[in-house]
C-alpha positions in Angstrom: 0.0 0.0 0.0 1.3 3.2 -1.3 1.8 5.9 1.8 -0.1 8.9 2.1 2.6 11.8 1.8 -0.2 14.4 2.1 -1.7 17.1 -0.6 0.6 20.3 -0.3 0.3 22.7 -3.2 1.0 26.2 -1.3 3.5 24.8 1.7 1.5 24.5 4.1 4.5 22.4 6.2 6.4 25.5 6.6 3.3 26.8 8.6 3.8 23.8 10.8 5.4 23.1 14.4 7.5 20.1 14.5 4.7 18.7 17.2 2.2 19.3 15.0 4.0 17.6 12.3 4.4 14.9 14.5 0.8 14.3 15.6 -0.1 14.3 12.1 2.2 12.0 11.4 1.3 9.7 14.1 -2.5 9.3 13.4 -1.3 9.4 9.1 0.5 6.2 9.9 -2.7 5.1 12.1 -4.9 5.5 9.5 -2.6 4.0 7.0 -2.0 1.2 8.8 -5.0 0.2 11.0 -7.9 1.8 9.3 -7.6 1.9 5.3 -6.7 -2.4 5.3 -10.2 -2.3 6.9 -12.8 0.2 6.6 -14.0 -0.6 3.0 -15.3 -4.5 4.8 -16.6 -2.3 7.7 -19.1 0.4 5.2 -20.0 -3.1 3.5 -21.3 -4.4 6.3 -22.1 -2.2 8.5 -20.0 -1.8 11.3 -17.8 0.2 13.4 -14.7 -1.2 14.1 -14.6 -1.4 17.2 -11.1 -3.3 17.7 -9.1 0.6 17.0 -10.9 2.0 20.4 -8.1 1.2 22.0 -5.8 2.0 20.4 -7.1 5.6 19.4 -6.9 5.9 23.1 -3.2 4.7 23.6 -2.8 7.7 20.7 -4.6 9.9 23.3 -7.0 11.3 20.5 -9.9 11.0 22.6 -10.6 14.4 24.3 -7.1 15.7 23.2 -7.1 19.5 23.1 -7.8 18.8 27.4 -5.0 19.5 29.5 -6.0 17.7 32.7 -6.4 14.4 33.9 -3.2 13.2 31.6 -4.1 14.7 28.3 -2.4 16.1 26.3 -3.8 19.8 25.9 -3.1 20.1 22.6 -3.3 23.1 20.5 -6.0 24.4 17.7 -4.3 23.1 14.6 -2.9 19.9 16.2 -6.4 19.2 17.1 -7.2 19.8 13.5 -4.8 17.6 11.6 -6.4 14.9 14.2 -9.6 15.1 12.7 -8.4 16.0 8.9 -6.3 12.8 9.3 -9.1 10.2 10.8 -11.7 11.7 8.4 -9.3 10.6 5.4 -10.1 7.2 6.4 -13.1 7.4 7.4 -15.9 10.3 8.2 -17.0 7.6 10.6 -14.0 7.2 12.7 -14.1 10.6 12.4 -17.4 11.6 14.0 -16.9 8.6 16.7 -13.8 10.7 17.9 -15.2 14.0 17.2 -18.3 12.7 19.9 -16.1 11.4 22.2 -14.0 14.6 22.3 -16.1 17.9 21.7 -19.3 16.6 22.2 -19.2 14.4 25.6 -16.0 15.2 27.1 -16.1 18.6 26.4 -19.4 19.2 28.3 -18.5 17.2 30.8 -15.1 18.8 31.7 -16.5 22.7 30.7 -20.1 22.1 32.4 -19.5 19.1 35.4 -19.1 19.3 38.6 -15.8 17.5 40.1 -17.2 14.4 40.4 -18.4 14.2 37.3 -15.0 15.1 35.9 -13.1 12.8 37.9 -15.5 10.0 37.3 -16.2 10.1 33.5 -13.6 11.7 31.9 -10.9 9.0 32.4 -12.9 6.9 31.5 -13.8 8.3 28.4 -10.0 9.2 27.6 -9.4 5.6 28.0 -11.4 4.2 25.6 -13.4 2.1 28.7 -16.5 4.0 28.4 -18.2 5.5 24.9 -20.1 8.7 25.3 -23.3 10.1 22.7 -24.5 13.6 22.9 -28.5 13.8 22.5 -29.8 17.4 21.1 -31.1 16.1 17.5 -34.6 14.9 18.0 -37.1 13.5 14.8 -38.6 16.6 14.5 -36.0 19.2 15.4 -32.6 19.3 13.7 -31.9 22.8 12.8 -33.9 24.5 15.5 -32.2 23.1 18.8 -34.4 25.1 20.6 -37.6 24.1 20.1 -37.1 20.4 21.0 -39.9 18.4 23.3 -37.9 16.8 25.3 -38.0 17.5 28.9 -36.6 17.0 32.5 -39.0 17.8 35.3 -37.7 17.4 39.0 -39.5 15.2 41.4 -37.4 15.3 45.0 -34.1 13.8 44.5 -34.4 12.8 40.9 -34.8 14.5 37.7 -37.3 12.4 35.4 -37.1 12.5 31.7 -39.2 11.9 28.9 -38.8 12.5 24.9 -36.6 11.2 22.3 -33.5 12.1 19.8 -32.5 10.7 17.0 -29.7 10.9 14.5 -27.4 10.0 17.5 -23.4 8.8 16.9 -22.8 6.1 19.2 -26.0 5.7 20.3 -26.4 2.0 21.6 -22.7 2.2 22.2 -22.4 4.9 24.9 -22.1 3.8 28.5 -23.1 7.0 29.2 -25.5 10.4 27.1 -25.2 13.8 27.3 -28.8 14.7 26.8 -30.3 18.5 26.5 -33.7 18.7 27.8 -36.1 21.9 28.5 -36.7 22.3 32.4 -38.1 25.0 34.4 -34.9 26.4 34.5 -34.7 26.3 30.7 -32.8 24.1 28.4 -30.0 22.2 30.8 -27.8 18.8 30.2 -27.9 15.7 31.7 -25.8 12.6 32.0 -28.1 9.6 31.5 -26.1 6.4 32.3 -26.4 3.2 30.0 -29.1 0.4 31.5 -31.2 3.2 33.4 -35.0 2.3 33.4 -37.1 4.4 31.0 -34.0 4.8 29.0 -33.7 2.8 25.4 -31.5 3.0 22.0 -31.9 1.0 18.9 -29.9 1.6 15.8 -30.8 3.6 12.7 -30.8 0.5 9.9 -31.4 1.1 5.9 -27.9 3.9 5.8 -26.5 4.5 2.7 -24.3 7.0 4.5 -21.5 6.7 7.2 -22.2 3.1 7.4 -19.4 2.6 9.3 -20.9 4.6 12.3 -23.0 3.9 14.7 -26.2 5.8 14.7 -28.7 5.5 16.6 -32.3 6.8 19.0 -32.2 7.7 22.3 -35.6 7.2 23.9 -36.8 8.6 27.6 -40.1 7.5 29.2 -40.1 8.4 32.3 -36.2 7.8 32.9 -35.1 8.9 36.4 -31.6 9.9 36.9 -30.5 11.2 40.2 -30.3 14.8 40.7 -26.6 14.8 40.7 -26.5 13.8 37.2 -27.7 17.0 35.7 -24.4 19.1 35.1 -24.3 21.8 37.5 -22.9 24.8 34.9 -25.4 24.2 31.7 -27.6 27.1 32.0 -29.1 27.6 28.6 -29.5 25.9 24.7 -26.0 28.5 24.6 -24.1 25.7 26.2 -24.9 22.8 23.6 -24.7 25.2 21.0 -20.6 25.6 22.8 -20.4 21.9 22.2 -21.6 21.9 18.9 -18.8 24.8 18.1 -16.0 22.2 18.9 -17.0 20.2 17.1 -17.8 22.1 14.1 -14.3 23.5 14.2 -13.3 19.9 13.8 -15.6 18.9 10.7 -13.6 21.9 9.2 -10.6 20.3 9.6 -12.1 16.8 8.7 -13.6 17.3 5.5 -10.0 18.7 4.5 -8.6 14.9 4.7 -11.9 13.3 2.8 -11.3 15.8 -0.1 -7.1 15.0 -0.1 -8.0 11.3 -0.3 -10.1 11.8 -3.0 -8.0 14.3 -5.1 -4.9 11.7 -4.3 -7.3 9.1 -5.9 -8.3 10.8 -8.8 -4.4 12.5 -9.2 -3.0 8.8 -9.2 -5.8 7.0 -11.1 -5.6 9.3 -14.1 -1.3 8.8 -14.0 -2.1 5.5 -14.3 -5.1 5.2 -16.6 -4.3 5.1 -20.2 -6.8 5.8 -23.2 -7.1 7.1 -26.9 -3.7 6.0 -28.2 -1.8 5.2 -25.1 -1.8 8.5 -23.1 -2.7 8.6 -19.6 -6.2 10.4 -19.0 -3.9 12.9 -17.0 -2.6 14.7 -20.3 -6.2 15.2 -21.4 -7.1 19.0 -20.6 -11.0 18.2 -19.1 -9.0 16.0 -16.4 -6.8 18.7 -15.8 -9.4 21.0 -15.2 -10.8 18.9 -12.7 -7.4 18.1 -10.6 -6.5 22.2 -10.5 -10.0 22.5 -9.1 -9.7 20.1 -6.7 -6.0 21.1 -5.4 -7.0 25.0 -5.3 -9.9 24.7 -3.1 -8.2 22.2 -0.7 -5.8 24.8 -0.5 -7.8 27.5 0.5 -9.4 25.3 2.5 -6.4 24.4 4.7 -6.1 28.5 4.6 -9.0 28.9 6.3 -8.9 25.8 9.0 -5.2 26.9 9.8 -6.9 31.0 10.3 -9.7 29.5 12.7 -7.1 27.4 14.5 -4.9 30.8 15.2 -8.1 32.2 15.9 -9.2 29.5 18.6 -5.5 29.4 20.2 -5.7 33.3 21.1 -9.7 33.2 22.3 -11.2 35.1 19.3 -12.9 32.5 17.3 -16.1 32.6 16.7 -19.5 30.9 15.9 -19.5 32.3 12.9 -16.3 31.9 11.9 -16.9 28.5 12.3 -19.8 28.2 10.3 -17.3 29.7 7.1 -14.9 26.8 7.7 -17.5 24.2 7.8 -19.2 25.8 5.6 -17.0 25.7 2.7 -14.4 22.9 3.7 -17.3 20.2 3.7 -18.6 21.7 0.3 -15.1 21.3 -1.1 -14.8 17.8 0.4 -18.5 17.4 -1.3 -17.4 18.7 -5.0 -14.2 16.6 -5.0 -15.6 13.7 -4.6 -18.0 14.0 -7.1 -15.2 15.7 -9.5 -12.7 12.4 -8.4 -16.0 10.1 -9.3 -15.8 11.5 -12.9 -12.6 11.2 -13.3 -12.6 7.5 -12.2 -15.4 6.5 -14.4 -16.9 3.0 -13.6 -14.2 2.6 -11.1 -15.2 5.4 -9.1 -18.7 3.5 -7.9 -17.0 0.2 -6.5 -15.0 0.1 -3.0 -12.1 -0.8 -5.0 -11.1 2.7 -4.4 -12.9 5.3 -1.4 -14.3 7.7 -3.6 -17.5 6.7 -3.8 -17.7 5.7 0.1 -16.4 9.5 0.5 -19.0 10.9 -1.4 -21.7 8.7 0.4 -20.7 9.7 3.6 -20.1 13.4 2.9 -24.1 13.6 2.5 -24.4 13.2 6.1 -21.7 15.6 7.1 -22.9 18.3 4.7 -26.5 18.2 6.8 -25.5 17.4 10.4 -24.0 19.4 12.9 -25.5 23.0 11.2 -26.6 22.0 7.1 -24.9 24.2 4.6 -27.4 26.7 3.9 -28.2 27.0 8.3 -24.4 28.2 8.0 -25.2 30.2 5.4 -27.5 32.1 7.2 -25.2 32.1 10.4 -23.0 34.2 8.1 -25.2 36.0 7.0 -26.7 37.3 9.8 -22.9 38.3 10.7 -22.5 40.5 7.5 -26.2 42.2 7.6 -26.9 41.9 10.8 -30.3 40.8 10.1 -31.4 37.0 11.2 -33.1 35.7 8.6 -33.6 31.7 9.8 -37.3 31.8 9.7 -38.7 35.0 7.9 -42.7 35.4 8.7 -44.5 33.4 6.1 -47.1 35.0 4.0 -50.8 34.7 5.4 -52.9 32.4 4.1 -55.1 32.2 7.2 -55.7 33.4 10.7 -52.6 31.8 11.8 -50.0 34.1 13.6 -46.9 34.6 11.9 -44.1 31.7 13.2 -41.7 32.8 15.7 -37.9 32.3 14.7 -35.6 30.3 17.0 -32.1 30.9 18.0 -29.6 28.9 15.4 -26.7 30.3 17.6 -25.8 33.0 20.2 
């Protein structure tokens, strides 16, 4: 198997720390070694492969940018490469860590009390526990804040009812971070794996990060002691926090989906010869393609190494955020499709990633904030005007629908 050397048009190595060189590197050869020889068998059937949990734990990739309990506390654009690096082989593997870090740890290290710190978070940096994050519900993807479920407290227990869905690591998690609306407005809780009135089954019939988990969460009268709710989570503005980190990674992620593709489609058409014993690479159309490709990866890696100097110094923003997911995933989207073409036939069998790419790039384009909800993120930024849910025109009685917060 040929080594991944990486997709480097405008130097971007020179931008590079030697440690960030060397975490790349690290998870590169992880990838390489561990995850491509694999991960084509675990989309056909399925499956995550569960086997690498440890050892993306011995890598200390789960909840990495922490600087506590052992971690290593890494920086914005070590962080980064992480995710750009798992995503290349695999948007699955991806999300699963992405979960694990931003969206469980993160709460529960930002948000818990000491306890809950000291109790879950080494586990979860371990690899011994698997954590899911529950804000998605069936009917309420893009407006966070009007979801149904809720948390009411009865003496020494909270008791939850409601459902999510669209949940990584679902029936995996030993333990959820779920968002539910109270009397105290929206707050998180950690519901523990096996408590009554709590239930997950797996989404089946996925044409689309098939090598994930995902799953829904259901609550029916679930009590959880009142200890479990995390003491600092005061608002939807908290999940919304959560959801920041790990957009900021996606940026970063769909960066190493689009460089596997372009690699693909750069070595296929080296390789492929046609009309009179050229390679298709000579032919102009091809050409076209491949420039596209490597120019937009390019400012794409731009833009995620900008947010990472942003997050390091404490400026970034949610709306920066939205730009680099945004526009990295769309680039990630276009290349696969452009890489498809240029593979021909080839480019719909597992023979090569491309098409699994482009399949699983679907799903990333929607979740976690859908292109044109970041659209309007920015938006609002440059015009300062929200326009998420501009009143409808009257057809009836009805009053005009009420727009929701998309982010603070």
């Amino acid at each position: 198997m040929n080594r991944f050397t990486g997709v480097d048009y405008l130097d971007i190595e020179s931008l590079l720390s030697d440690e960030e060189r060397l975490v790349r590197d690290t998870v590169r050869a992880f990838v390489d070694d561990k995850i491509k020889p694999i991960i084509e068998e675990c989309h056909r059937e399925g499956t995550f492969p569960l086997q690498v949990v440890p050892e993306l734990a011995r890598l200390d990739l789960f909840g990495a940018s922490i600087d506590d309990y052992g971690l290593p506390g890494l920086k914005g654009v070590a962080y980064g490469l992480i995710m750009q690096e798992l995503e290349r082989g695999d948007s699955g593997l991806r999300s699963m860590c992405s979960v694990q870090s931003s969206l469980v740890m993160y709460p529960i290290y930002t948000f818990g009390s000491q306890e809950q710190k000291d109790r879950w978070i080494p586990a979860l940096a371990s690899g011994e526990a698997i954590g899911c994050f529950g804000l998605t519900e069936p009917d309420f993807g893009s407006n966070p804040g009007g979801m149904r479920t809720t948390a009411r407290r009865d003496g020494n227990e909270w008791v939850l009812n409601g459902a999510k869905q669209w949940i990584t690591n679902g029936t995996l998690a030993s333990v959820a971070v779920v968002w539910a609306k109270t009397d105290e407005g929206i707050r998180g809780f950690l519901v523990e794996k096996d408590t009554p009135g709590f239930t997950t089954r797996d989404q089946h019939g996925k044409f689309s990060l098939r090598a994930s988990v995902t799953s829904e969460l259901g609550f029916q009268d679930c009590r959880i002691p009142a200890d479990n709710v995390l003491p600092k989570t005061v608002g939807l503005k908290n999940a919304l926090m959560c959801l920041n980190e790990a957009r900021y990674g996606i940026a970063w992620g769909g960066l190493g989906a689009a460089m596997d593709c372009y690699q693909t489609a750069l070595d296929y058409a080296k390789e492929r010869v046609q009309f009179g014993g050229q390679p298709i690479a000579s032919h102009q159309l091809v050409q076209d393609k491949l420039v596209w490709m490597v120019t937009e990866i390019s400012k794409g890696q731009l833009l995620a190494l900008e947010l990472a100097r942003l997050k390091d110094a404490g400026r970034l923003k949610h709306y920066h955020v939205s730009m680099g997911k945004r526009n990295n995933i769309w680039v990630a989207r276009e290349s696969a499709k452009l890489a498809r073409e240029i593979l021909g036939a080839n480019g719909i069998v597992d023979d090569y990633p491309v098409i699994r790419h482009m399949l699983n790039i679907e799903s990333v384009y929607t979740y976690e904030g859908t292109h044109d909800i970041h659209g309007l993120v920015i938006g609002e930024r440059i015009t300062g005007i929200p326009a998420y849910n501009p009143p409808a025109r009257k057809t009836s009685p009805q009053p005009d629908p009420v727009a929701q917060p998309v982010s603070d």
